[in-house]
C-alpha positions in Angstrom: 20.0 0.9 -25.6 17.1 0.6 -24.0 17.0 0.7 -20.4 16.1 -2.3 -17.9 12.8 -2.5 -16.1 13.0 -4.9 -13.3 9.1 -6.4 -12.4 9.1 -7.2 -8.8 6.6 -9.7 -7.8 6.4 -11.3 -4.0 4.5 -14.0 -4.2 2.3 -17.1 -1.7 0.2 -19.8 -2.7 -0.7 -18.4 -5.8 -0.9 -21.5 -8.1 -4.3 -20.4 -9.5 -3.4 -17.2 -10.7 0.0 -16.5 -10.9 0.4 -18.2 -14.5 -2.2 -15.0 -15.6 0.4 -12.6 -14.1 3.3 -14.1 -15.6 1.5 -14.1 -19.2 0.9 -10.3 -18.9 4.9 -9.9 -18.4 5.3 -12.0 -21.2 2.9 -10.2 -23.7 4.8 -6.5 -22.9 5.6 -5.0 -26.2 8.7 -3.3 -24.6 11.4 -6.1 -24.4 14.1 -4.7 -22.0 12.7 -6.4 -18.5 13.4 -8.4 -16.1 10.5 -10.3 -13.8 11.9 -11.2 -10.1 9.7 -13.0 -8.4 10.3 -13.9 -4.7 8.7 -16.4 -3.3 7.3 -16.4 0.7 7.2 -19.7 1.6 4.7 -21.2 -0.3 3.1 -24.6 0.0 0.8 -25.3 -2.6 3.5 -25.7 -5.4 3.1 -22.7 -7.0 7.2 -23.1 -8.2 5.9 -26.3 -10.5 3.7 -23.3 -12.7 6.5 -20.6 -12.0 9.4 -22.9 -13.4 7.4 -23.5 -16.7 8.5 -19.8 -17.3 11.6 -20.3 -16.2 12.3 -22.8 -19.0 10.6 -20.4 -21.4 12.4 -17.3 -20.8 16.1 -15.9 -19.1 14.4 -13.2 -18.1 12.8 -14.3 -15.4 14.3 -15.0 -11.9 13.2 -16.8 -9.5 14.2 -16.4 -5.7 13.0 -17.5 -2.3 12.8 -15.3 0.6 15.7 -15.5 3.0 14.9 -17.2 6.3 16.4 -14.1 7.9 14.5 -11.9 6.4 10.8 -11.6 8.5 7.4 -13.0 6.4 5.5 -10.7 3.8 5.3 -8.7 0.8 7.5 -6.2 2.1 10.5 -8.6 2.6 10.2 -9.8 -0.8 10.1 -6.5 -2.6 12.9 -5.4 -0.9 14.6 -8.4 -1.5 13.6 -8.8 -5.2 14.9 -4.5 -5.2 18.3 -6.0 -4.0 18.8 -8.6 -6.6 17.1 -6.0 -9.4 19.2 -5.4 -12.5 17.4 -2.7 -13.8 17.3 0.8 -13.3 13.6 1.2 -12.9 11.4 -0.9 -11.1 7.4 -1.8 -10.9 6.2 -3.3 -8.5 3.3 -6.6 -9.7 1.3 -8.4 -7.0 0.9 -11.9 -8.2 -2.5 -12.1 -8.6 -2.6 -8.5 -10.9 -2.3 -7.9 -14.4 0.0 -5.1 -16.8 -1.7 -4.3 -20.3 0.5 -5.1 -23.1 2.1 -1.4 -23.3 2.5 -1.1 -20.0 6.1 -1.2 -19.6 6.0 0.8 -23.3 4.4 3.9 -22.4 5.5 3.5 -19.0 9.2 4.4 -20.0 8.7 6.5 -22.6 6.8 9.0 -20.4 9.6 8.9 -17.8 12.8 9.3 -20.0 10.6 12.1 -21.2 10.2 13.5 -17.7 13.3 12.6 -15.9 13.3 15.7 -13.5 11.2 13.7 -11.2 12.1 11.0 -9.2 9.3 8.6 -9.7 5.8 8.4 -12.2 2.2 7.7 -11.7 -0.1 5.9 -13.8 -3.5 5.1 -14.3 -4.6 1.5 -12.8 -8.2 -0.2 -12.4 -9.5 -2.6 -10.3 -11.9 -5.4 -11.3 -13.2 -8.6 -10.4 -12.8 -11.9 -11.8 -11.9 -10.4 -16.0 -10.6 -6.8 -16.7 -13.7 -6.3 -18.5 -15.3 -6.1 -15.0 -13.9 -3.1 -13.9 -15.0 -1.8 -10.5 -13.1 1.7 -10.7 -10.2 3.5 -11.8 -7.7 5.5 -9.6 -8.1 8.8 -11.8 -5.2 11.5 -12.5 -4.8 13.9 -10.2 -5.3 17.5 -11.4 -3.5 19.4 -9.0 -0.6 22.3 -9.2 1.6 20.7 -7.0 0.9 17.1 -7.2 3.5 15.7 -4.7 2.0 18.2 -2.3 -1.7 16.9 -2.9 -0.7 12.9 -3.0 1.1 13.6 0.0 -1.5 15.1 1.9 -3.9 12.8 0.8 -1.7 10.0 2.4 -1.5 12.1 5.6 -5.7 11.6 5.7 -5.7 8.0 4.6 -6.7 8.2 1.2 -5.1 6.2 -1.2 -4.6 8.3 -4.9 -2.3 5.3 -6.2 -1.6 1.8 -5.5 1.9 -0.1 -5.0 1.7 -0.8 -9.5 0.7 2.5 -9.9 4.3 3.6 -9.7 7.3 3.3 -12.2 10.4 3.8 -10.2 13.9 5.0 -10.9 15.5 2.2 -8.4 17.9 4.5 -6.4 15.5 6.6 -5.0 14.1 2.9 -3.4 17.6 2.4 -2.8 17.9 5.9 -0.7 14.4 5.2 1.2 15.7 1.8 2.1 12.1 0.5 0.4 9.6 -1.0 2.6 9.1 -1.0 6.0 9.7 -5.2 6.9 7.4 -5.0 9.8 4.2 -4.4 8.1 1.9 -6.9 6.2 -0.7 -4.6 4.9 -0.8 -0.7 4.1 2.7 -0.8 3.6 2.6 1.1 -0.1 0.7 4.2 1.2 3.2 3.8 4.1 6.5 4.0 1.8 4.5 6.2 -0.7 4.3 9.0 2.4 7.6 8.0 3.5 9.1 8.7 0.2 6.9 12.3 -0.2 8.0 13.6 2.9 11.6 13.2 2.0 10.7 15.6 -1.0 11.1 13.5 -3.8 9.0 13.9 -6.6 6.2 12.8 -8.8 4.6 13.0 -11.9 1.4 11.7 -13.3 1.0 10.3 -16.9 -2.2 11.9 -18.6 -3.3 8.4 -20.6 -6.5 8.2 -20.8 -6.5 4.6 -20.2 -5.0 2.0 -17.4 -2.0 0.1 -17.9 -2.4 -2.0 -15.1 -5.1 -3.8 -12.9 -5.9 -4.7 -9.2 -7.9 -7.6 -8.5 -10.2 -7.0 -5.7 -10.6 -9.7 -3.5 -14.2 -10.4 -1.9 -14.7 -9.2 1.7 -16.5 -11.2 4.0 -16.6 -9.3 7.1 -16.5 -5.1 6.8 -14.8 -5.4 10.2 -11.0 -5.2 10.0 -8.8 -7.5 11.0 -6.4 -7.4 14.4 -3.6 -7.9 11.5 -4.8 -4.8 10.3 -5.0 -2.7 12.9 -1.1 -3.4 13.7 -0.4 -2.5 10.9 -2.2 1.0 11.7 -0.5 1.3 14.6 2.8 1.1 12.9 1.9 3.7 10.5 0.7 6.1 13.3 4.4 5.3 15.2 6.0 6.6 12.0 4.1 9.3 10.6 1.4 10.6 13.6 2.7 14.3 14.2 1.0 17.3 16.0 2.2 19.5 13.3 0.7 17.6 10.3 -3.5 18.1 11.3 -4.4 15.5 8.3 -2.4 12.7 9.8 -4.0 14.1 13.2 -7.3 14.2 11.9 -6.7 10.0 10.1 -5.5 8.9 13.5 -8.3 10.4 15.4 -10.4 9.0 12.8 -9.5 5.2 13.2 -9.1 5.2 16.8 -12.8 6.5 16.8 -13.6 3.1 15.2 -11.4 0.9 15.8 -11.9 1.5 20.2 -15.5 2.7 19.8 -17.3 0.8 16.7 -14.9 -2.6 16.7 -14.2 -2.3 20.3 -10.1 -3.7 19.5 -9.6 -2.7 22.9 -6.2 -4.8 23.5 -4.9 -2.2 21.4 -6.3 0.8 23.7 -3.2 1.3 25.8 -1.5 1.2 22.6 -3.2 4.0 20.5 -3.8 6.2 23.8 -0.3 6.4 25.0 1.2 7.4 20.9 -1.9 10.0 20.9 -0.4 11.0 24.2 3.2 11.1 23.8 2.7 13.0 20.5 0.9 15.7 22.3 -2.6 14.8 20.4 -4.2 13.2 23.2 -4.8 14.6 26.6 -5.5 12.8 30.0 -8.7 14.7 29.4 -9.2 12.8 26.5 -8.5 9.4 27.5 -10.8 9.4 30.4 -13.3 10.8 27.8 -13.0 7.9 25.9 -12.8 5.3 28.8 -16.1 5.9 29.1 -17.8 6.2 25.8 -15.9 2.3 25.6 -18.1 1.5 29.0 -21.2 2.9 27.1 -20.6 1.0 24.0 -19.5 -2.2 26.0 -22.6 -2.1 28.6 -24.9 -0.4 25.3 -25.9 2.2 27.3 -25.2 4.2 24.1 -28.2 3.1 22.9 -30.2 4.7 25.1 -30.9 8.5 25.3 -30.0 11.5 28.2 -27.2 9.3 29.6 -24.7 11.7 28.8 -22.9 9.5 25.2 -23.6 12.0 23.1 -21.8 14.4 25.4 -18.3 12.7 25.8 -18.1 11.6 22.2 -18.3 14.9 21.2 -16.1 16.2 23.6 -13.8 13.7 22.8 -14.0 14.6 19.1 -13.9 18.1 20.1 -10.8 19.2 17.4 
């Protein structure tokens, strides 16, 4: 028999879109799934489009997330991975889409790979219609390619997003799935998480996506405070003197986040990690203490004042 692939899909306020996810699930040409969709407190009656489904097809399940359990995507996904069925799982945001072969190729691929623990595939983002595609996240050509993803998630770059995956569920299970504290970056965060406990992965070599991010429209470049606490918690896990790419990300964003967006509440914060993890120096922080007083008073916009001089001593690595 076939084996079950459970869809995980946390879900708020998505009464606009969520009926287009749902219809993507229902057009997969491989039959043996279940959809779990957890819902985080919605308002806007999202469960009157959801339970149309519901009627239509068993296989989707409906849950709401546990009081108990703290708000976000993370909570849900954990909690849809606990009342999973299925041996593998994907992971659907409710505002994405899967191609009809999705689930398919997806499975295929893996039962014909089954030495590694979980497999990557290709996935576009677009705006507004799939036929607006904005980019892809390619293959990665690489010898070791758990090595290279893992790296690349050391530095902050992103080779696959949280659909990109098809699980087996018990390595989830053994990684105790997402971290519940964080709201945002979360995937790369269980993606490294996962790496750096050695499990494996593979990527598919289709020539086309199977799945696709919808990009939401930014209105201000700078990031949001919800954002960088969910930095901060990443650094608190993975920031080590002995990995220089995660060394090299968290120098990076505490460059801008203290010195370009100025989110100085958070300077105690980010100086005493760098410091306890021996990638700071007292040196250092007064360094930067004053390249914030230059950028706070603009004195960095003038010239022979010395700026130049801290910042690179500061970045001096």
């Amino acid at each position: 028999m076939d084996p079950v692939i459970s869809i995980i899909i946390p879900t708020y306020n998505r009464i606009d879109l969520i009926n287009q996810t749902l219809d993507s699930v229902l057009a997969q040409t491989y039959s043996n799934w279940q959809c779990v969709i957890i819902d985080d407190g919605s308002t806007d009656k999202s469960i009157d489009v959801i339970q149309k489904y519901l009627d239509l097809d068993s296989r989707f399940l409906y849950l709401s997330r546990p009081t108990y359990k703290e708000k976000g995507p993370s909570s849900c996904r954990n909690y849809g991975i606990e009342n999973s069925t299925g041996d593998y799982i994907i992971f659907l945001d409710s505002d994405d889409l899967l191609a009809p072969t999705c689930l398919e190729n997806r499975i295929k691929f893996a039962l014909q790979n089954l030495e590694y623990d979980f497999w990557i595939f290709k996935m576009a983002a677009f705006k507004n219609s799939v036929e607006n595609i904005e980019f892809v996240y390619e293959n990665i050509n690489a010898v070791d390619e758990s090595l290279f993803c893992k790296k690349e998630f050391m530095k902050g770059v992103n080779p696959f997003v949280v659909t990109g995956p098809l699980w087996k569920k018990s390595i989830l299970l053994e990684s105790t799935g997402f971290n519940e504290q964080m709201t945002m970056i979360e995937d790369p965060e269980l993606h490294l998480r996962i790496l750096k406990k050695g499990y494996k992965l593979k990527f598919a070599n289709f020539e086309n996506p199977d799945s696709f991010y919808r990009q939401r429209l930014v209105k201000n470049e700078k990031r949001s405070e919800k954002e960088v606490k969910n930095n901060y918690t990443f650094f608190k896990i993975h920031l080590d003197r002995r990995e220089p790419n995660t060394v090299f990300y968290f120098r990076k964003m505490f460059n801008i986040l203290m010195f370009e967006e100025l989110y100085l509440n958070y300077f105690f914060s980010f100086s005493f990690l760098g410091f306890k993890r021996n990638i700071f120096t007292i040196k250092n922080i007064f360094y930067s203490v004053i390249i914030i007083f230059y950028n706070i008073t603009r004195l960095s916009n003038l010239k022979g004042l010395g700026y130049n001089y801290f910042k690179t001593e500061f970045n001096n690595f």
